[in-house]
C-alpha positions in Angstrom: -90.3 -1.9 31.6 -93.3 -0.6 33.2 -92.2 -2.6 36.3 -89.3 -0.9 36.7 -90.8 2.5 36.4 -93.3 1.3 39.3 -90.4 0.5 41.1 -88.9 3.6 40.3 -92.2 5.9 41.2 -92.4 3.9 44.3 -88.5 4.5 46.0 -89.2 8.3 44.9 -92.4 7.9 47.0 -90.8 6.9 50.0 -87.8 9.5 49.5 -90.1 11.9 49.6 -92.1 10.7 52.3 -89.3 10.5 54.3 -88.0 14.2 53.5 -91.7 15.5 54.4 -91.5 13.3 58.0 -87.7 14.7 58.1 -88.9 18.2 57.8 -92.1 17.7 59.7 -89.2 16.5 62.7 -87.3 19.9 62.0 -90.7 22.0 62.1 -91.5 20.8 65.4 -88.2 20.6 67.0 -87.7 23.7 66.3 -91.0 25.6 67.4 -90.4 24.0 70.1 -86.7 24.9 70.9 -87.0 28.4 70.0 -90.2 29.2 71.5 -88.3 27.8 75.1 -86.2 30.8 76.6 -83.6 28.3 78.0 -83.6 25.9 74.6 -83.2 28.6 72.5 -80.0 30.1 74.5 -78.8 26.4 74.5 -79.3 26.1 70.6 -77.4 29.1 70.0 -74.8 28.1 72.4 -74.2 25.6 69.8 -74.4 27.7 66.5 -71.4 29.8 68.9 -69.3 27.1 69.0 -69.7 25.4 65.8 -68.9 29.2 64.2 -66.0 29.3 66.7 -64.7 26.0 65.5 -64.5 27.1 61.6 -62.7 30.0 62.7 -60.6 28.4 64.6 -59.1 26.5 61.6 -59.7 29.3 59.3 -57.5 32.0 60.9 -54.4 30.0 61.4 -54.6 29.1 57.3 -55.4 33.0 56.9 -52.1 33.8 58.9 -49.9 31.3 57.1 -50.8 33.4 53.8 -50.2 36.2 55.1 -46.5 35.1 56.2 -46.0 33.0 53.0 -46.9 36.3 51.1 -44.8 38.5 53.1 -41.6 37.0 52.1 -42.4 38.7 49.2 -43.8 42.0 49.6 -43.2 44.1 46.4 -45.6 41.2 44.8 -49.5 41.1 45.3 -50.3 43.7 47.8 -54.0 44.3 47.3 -54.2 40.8 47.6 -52.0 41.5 51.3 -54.1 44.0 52.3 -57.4 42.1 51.6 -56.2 39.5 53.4 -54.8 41.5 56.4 -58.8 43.4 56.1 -60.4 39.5 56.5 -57.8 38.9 59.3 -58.6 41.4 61.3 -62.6 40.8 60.8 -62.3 37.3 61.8 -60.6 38.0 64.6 -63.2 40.6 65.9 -65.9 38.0 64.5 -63.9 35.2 67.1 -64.5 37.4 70.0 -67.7 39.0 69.3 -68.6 35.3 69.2 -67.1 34.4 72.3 -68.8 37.3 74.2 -72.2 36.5 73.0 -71.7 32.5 73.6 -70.7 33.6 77.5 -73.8 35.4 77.7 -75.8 32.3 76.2 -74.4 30.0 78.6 -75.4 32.1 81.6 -78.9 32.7 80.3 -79.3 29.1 79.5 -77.9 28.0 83.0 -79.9 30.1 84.7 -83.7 29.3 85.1 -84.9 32.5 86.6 -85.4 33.4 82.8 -87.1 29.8 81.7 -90.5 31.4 79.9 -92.2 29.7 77.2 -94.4 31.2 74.4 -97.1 28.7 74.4 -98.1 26.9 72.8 -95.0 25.7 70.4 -97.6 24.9 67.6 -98.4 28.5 67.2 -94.9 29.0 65.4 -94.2 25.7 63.7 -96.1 27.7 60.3 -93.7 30.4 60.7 -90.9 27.9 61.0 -92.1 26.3 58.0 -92.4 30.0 56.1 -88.7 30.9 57.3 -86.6 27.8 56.9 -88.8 25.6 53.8 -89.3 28.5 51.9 -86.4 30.3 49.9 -87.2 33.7 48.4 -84.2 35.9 50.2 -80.7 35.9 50.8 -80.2 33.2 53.8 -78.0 35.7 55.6 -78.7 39.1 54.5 -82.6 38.8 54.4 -85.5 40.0 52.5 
């Protein structure tokens, strides 16, 4: 028995050891990317178009409610007008997104505005603090 709990202690050792190089990885990575002008445009490029690509699916299934539920409009019309509400955010959402990622690309194509904050090490605490520790609402803040 007390063989299998060693073996047991020991596999949680090495998960965890790996989850501390893991986020050790992120940490650095990421000081580094987002203390880079041109990285961090780059990075966000990507947070664009991954946010663009959920909407992309989302909205189409949002308007296919919306025309299954208005075969029948004398039924559920808070829920029709809550949906028509998210509609009409997503959509401004879509090309608010779309602005901004234009604006990425051009700042992260363009090296007239490649300045680092150096050194990266400076902010891998601070990257550490903000995306290991949880004490707020991830999107609304402290």
């Amino acid at each position: 028995m007390k063989h299998r709990k060693k073996g047991k202690k020991k596999r949680e050792d090495k998960r965890e050891q790996r989850d501390r190089e893991l986020q050790e990885n992120v940490v650095q990575h990421s000081a580094a990317v987002l203390s880079c002008a041109t990285k961090a445009a780059d990075e966000f490029v990507g947070v664009c178009n991954r946010s663009l690509e959920t909407l992309e699916l989302e909205v189409p299934y949002l308007r296919l409610a919306l025309e299954i539920w208005a075969e029948h409009p004398e039924l559920a019309q808070p829920l029709r007008r809550s949906l028509e509400t998210l509609l009409e955010a997503l959509t401004r959402h879509y090309q608010t997104l779309t602005d901004v990622k234009q604006e990425l690309e051009r700042l992260a194509a363009d090296p007239a505005p490649h300045i680092h904050l150096d050194p990266a090490e400076r902010y891998q605490q601070l990257v550490r603090e903000r995306l290991f520790t949880f004490t707020a609402h991830p999107v609304t803040g402290p």
